[in-house]
C-alpha positions in Angstrom: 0.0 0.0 0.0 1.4 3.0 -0.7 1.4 5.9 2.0 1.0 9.8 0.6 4.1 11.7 1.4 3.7 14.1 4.5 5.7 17.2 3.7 7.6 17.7 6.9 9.9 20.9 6.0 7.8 23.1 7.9 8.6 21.4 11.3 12.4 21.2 10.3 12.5 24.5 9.4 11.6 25.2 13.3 13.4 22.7 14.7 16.6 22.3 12.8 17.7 26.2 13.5 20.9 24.9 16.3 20.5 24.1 20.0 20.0 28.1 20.2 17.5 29.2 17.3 15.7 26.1 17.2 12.3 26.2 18.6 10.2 23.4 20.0 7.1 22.0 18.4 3.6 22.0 19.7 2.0 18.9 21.4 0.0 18.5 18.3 2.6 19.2 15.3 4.9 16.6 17.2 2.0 13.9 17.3 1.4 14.5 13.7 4.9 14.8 13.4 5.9 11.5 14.9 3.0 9.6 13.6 4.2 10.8 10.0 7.3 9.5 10.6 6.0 6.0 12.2 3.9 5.1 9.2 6.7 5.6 6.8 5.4 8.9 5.2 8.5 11.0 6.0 11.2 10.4 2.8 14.3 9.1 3.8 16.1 12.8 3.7 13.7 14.4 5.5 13.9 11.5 8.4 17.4 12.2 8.5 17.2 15.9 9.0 14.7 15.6 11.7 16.5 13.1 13.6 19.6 15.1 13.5 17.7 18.3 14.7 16.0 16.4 17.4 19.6 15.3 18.1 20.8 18.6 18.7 17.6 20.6 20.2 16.8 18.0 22.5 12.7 17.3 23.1 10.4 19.3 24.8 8.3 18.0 27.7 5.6 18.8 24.6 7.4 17.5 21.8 7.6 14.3 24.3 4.3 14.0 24.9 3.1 14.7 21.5 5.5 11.8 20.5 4.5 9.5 23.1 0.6 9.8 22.8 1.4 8.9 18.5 3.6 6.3 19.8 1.4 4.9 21.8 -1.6 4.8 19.3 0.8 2.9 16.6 0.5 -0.9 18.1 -2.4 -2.9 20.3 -1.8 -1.8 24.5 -1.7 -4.6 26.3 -4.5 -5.5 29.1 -3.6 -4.6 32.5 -3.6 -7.5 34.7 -5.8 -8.3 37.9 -4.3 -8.1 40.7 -3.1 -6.2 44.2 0.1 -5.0 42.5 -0.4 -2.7 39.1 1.9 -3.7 36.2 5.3 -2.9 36.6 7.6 -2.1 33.6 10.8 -2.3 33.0 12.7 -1.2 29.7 16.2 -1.9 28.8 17.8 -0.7 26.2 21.3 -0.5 26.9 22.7 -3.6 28.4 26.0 -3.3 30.2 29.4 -2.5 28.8 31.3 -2.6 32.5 29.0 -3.8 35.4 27.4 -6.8 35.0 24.0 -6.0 33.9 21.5 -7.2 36.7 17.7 -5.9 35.4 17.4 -9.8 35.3 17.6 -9.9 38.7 16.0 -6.4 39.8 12.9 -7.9 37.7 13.0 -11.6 39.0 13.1 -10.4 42.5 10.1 -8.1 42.0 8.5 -11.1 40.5 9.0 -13.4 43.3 7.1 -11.0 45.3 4.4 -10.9 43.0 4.5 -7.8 40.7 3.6 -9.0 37.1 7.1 -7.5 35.5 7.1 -6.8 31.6 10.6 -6.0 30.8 11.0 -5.0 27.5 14.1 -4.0 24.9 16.0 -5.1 22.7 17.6 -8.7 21.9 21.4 -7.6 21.2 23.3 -4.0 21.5 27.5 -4.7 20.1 30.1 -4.6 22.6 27.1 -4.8 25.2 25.4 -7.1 27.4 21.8 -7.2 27.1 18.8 -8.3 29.4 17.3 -10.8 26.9 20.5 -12.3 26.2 20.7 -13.0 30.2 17.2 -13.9 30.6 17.6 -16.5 27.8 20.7 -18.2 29.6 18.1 -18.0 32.8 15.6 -20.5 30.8 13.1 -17.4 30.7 11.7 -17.3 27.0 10.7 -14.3 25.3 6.7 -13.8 25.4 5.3 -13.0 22.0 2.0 -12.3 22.7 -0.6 -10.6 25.5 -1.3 -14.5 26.4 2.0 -15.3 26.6 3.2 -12.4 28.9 0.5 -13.5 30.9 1.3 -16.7 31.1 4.8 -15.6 32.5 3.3 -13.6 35.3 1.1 -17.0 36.4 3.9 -18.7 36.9 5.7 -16.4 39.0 8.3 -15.3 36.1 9.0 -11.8 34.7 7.9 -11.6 31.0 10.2 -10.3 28.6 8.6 -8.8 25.2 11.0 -7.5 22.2 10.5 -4.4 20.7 10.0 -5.4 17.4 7.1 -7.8 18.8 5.7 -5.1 20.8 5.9 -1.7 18.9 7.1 -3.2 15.8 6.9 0.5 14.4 9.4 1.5 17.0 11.6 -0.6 16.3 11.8 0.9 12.6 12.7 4.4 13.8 15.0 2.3 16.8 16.8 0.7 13.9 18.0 4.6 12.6 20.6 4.4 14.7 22.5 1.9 12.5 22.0 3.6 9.7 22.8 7.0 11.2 25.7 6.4 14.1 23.2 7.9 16.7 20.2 7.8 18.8 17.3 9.4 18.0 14.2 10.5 19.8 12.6 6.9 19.7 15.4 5.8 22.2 13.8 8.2 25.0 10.2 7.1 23.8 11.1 3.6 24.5 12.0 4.4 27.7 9.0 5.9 29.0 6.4 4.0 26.7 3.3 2.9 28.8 2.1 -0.2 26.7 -1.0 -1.4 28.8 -4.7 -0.2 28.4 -4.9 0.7 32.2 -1.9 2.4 34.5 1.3 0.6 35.3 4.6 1.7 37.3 7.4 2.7 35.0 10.9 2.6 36.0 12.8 5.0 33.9 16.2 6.1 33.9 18.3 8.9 32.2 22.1 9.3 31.4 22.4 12.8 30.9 21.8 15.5 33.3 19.4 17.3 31.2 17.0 14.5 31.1 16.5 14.7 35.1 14.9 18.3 34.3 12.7 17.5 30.8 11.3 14.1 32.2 11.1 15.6 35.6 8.8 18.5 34.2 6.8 15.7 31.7 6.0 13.2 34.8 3.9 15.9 36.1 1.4 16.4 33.3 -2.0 15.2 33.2 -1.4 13.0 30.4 1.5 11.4 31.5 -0.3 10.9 35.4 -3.2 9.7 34.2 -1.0 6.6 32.4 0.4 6.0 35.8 3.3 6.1 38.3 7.2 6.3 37.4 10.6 5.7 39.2 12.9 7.8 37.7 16.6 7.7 38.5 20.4 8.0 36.8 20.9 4.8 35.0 23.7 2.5 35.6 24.9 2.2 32.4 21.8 2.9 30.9 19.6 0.6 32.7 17.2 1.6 35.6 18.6 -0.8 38.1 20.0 0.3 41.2 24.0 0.5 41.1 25.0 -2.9 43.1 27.7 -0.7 44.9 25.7 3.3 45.7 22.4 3.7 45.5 20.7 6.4 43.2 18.3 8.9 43.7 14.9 8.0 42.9 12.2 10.4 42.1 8.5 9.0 42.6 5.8 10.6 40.1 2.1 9.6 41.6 -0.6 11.2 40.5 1.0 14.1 39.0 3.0 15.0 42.2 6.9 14.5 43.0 8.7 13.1 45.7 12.3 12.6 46.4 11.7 8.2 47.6 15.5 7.6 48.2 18.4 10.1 48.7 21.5 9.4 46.6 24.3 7.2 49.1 27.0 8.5 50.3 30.9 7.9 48.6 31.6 4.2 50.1 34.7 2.3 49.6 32.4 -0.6 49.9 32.2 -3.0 47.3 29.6 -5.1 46.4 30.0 -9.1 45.4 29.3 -9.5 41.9 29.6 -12.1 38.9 33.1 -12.4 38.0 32.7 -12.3 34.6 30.1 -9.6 33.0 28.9 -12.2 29.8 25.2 -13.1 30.0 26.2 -17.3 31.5 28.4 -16.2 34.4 25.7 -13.3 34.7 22.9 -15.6 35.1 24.3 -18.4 37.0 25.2 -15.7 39.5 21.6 -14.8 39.6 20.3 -17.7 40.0 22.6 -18.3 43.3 21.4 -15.0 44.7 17.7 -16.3 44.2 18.5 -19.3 46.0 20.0 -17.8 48.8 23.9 -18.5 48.0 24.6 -15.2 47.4 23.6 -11.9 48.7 21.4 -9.5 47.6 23.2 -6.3 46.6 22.0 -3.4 49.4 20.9 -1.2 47.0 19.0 -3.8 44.8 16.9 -5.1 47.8 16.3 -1.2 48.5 15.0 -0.6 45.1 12.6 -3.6 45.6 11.0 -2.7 48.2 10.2 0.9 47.1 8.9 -0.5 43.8 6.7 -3.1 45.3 5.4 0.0 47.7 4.3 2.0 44.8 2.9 -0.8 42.6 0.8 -1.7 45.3 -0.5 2.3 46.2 -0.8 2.1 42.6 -3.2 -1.0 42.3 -5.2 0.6 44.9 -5.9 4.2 43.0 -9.1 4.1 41.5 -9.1 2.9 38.1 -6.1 0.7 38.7 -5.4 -2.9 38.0 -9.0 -4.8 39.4 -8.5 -7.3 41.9 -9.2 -10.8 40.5 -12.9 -12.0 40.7 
């Protein structure tokens, strides 16, 4: 089927004037925008230019929500389980390069005491370690559909979902950065992407400083309040697990208000025990001993899951939250 082009010089011209000419697009323009550019109507030149400029400028707590709300309309939500504990996601996108890369664990552990965890991400990231690789060397298969993710939860098991299975239009734009050496504006989207039809706890995390101030200032709006609750804290290496060896901030968004939950920790010359090795087989079998008791619990970690099993269940209790099972 052939798409008619959307003519999307206009919105460059505003946005691709430099970090101090440019000017950021409305809500709207940047849901008509993004959903241009998610259907495949935006040519191949003008995609690069606006990914570039987006690059530059940086998003707008507008230009996010307009981008998020056409995101969000592009695939099927998911349906909210039943339950006493609301949804709880967790993206991952970057792996780990350094640290072993323990969002396996964060979201088995939050499993075990009975949050219905969708982690979702990508399936491999060069010179990185990612979740699903780990989760795979756990025995904990990828969920392709709603049934199966549900399935996961019934057993006790966090459900992992790929992007391309999820948002497959996403994915498209996600898939940019090979083709253009950088990360786009989809890469933020991913991050705070709400994919179920009723609210769910997102855990979020940022790298860059600026990030703490735009997504502080866009977990307050109505829109993005009315889809929920989110954790947001600096990443460790990208991912919104808790550093094994300091604790992060974390900033609790419920119901459009903000709340410093947990106060940075202090410099320690503590260090935590980890896997030896960082590759996903040494990674999980270290997880798995931790589950069964033969190793510790990183401090931090076991911090950051209790304060997300606090809030998913204030969160399951909010009207028009998850319904307990009949």
């Amino acid at each position: 089927m052939n798409l008619e082009h959307f003519p999307a010089a206009r919105f460059i011209k505003e946005i691709g004037r430099g970090v101090k000419g440019a000017r950021a697009m409305s809500r709207d323009d940047a849901h008509e925008l993004y959903a241009a550019m998610l259907d495949g109507r935006v040519s191949d030149l003008e995609m690069g230019a606006i990914v570039m400029a987006m690059r530059i400028k940086g998003e707008s707590p507008d230009e996010l929500e307009g981008f998020l709300s056409a995101a969000e309309a592009s695939f099927p939500l998911l349906p909210a389980p039943r339950g006493d504990l609301a949804p709880v996601l967790v993206p991952s996108y970057n792996g780990s390069r350094k640290l072993p890369n323990l969002t396996p664990l964060l979201a088995a552990l939050l499993a075990r005491r009975g949050a219905p965890v969708l982690v979702h991400g990508v399936t491999a990231d060069p010179g990185r370690v990612t979740t699903f690789e780990i989760m795979a060397a756990m025995g904990l298969d990828a969920s392709d559909d709603a049934a199966s993710v549900l399935e996961a939860w019934a057993e006790g098991r966090p459900a992992f979902m790929r992007i391309d299975v999820l948002a497959p239009k996403l994915a498209r734009l996600l898939a940019l950065r090979s083709v253009l050496g950088v990360r786009n504006s989809t890469h933020t989207l991913v991050k705070i992407l709400q994919p179920f039809d009723g609210p769910a706890l997102r855990l979020v995390s940022y790298t860059h400083p600026e990030y703490l101030e735009t997504l502080g200032e866009f977990f307050v709006r109505p829109y993005a309040a009315a889809r929920g609750d989110a954790f947001l804290m600096r990443g460790t290496e990208g991912e919104t697990v808790a550093n094994p060896n300091r604790g992060q901030q974390i900033d609790w968004f419920r119901q459009g208000a903000r709340t410093v939950l947990v106060e940075r920790d202090p410099p320690t010359d503590e260090v935590a025990r980890l896997p030896e090795g960082r590759d996903a087989a040494s990674t999980a079998a270290w997880i798995a001993r931790v589950l069964d008791g033969a190793e510790p619990v990183p401090s931090p970690i076991a911090q950051q899951v209790e304060q997300i099993v606090m809030a998913a269940q204030a969160l399951g209790t909010v009207p028009g939250g998850p319904s307990p099972d009949l």
